[in-house]
C-alpha positions in Angstrom: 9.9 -2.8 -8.3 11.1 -0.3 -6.0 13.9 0.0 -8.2 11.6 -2.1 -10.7 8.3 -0.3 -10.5 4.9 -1.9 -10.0 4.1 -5.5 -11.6 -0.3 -5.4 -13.1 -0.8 -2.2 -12.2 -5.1 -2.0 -13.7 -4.8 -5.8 -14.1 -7.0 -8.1 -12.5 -5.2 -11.1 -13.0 -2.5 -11.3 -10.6 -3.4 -13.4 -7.7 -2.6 -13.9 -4.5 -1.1 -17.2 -5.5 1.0 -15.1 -8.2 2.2 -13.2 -5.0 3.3 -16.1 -3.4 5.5 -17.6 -6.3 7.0 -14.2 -7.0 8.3 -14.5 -3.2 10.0 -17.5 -4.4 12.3 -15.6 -6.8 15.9 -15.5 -6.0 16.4 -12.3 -8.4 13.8 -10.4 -5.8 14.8 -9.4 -2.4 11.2 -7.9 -1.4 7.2 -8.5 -2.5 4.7 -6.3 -1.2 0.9 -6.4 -3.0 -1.3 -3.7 -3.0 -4.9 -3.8 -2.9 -7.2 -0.7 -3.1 -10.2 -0.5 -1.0 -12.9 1.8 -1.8 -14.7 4.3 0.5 -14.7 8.0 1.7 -12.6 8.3 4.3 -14.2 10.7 7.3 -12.7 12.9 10.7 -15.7 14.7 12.9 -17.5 16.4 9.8 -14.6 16.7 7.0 -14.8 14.0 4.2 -12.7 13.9 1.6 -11.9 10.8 -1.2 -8.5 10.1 -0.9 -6.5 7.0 -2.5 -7.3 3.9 0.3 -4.2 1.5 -0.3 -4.1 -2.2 1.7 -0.3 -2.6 1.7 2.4 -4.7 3.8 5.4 -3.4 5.1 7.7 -3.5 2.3 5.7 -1.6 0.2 7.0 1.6 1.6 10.4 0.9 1.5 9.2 -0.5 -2.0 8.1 3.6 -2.9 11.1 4.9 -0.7 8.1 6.1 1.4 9.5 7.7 4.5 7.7 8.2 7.5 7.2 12.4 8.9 5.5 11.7 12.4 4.3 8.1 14.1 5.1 5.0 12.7 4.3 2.3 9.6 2.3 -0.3 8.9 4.8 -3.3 9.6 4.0 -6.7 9.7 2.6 -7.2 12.8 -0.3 -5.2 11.6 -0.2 -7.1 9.0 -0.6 -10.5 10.5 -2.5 -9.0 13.4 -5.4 -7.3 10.6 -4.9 -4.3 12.9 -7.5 -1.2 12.4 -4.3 1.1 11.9 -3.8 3.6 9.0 -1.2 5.9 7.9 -2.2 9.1 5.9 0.1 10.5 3.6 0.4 14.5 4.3 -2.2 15.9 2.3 -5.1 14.2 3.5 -3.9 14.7 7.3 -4.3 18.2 6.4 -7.6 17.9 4.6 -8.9 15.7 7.7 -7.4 17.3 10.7 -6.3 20.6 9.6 -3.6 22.0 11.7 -4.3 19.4 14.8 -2.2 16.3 15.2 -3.9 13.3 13.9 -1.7 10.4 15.6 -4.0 8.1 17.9 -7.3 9.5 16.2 -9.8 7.7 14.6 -10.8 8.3 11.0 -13.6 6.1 9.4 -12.8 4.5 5.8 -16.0 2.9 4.3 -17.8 1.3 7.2 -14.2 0.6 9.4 -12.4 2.9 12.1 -9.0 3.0 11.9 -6.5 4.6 14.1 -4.0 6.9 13.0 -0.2 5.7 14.0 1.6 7.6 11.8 1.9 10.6 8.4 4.3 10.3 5.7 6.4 12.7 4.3 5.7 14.8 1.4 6.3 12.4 -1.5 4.3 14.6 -4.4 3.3 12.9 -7.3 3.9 8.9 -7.7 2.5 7.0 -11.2 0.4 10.3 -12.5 -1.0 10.3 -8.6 -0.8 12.6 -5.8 1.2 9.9 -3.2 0.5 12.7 -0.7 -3.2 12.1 -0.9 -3.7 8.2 0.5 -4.4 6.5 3.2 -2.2 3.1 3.6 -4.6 0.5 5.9 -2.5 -3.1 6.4 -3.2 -5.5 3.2 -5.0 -8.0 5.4 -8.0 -5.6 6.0 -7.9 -4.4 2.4 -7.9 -8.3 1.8 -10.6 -9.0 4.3 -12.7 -5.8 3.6 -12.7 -5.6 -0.9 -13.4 -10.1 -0.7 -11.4 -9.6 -4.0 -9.6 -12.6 -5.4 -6.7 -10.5 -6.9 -4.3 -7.7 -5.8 -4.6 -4.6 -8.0 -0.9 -4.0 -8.3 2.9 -5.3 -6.9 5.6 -3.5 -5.8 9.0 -5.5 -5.9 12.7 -4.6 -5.2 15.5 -6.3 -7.1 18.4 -8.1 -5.2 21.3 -6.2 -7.8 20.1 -6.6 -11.5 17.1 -5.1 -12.4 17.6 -6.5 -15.9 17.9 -9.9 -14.6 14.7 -9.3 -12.2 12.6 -8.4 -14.5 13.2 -11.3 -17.3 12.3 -13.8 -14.5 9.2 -11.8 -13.2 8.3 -11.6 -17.2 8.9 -15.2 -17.5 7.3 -16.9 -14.2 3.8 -14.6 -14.9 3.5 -15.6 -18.8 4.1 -18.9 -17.4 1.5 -19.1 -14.7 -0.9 -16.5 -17.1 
């Protein structure tokens, strides 16, 4: 949870309908899943194998993920299943070296995706580089993967995180 860390992270249990429910929750002010999509992402002749994450909106506010140059992924691009990404800093550099990536195409997998915006400098993020990613909106991640669970959810509490965290415990052994 932003302030409460990620909900399943490895599990491959929590559905969508989980999601949905944990919305519900007066304790939680924001949900945003996460799904990871697989693939090399590619620029012109440099490949590299960065983190692919299918988020929403709130995710990055979620992380405390601010943005360096362009925009984020929001909800219209959400709802929309826009071909946008966002690269975090490190794989910008890896990808487009010195040259400004914003409103260039990168392919991820089989998909083109147009870069709107770079985060800044984060460093490491749950044992990961959060420099080294490439955030795509949830519903391609959703559309693209066909898998019928998220992979991990981020949530912010409203005050308590004690409080939060009982019900999230309690609604997910009910449901599980």
């Amino acid at each position: 949870l932003g302030g409460l860390g990620a909900a399943g992270t490895g599990h491959d249990s929590l559905t969508f309908d989980d999601v949905d429910q944990l919305k519900k929750l007066t304790t939680i002010m924001t949900v945003a899943p996460v799904l990871y999509m697989p693939g090399t992402a590619s620029y012109g002749t440099q490949e590299e194998s960065p983190q692919v994450l299918g988020v929403v909106g709130q995710f990055f506010s979620n992380q405390s993920i601010e943005i360096e140059t362009g925009r984020l992924i929001d909800d219209t691009d959400t709802e929309g299943a826009s071909t946008v990404a966002v690269l975090g800093p490190d794989t910008a550099t890896k990808l487009f070296g010195s040259a400004d990536p914003i409103g260039k195409r990168v392919k991820i997998g089989e998909n083109h995706f147009t870069v709107i915006g770079i985060t800044k400098a984060l460093g490491s993020q749950f044992f990961q580089n959060a420099d080294d990613r490439i955030y795509v909106p949830y519903s391609i991640a959703k559309n693209t993967t066909q898998q019928p669970y998220v992979n991990f959810i981020t949530m912010q509490a409203v005050s308590s995180f004690d409080i939060a965290f009982a019900d999230i415990k309690s609604l997910l052994r009910q449901r599980h």
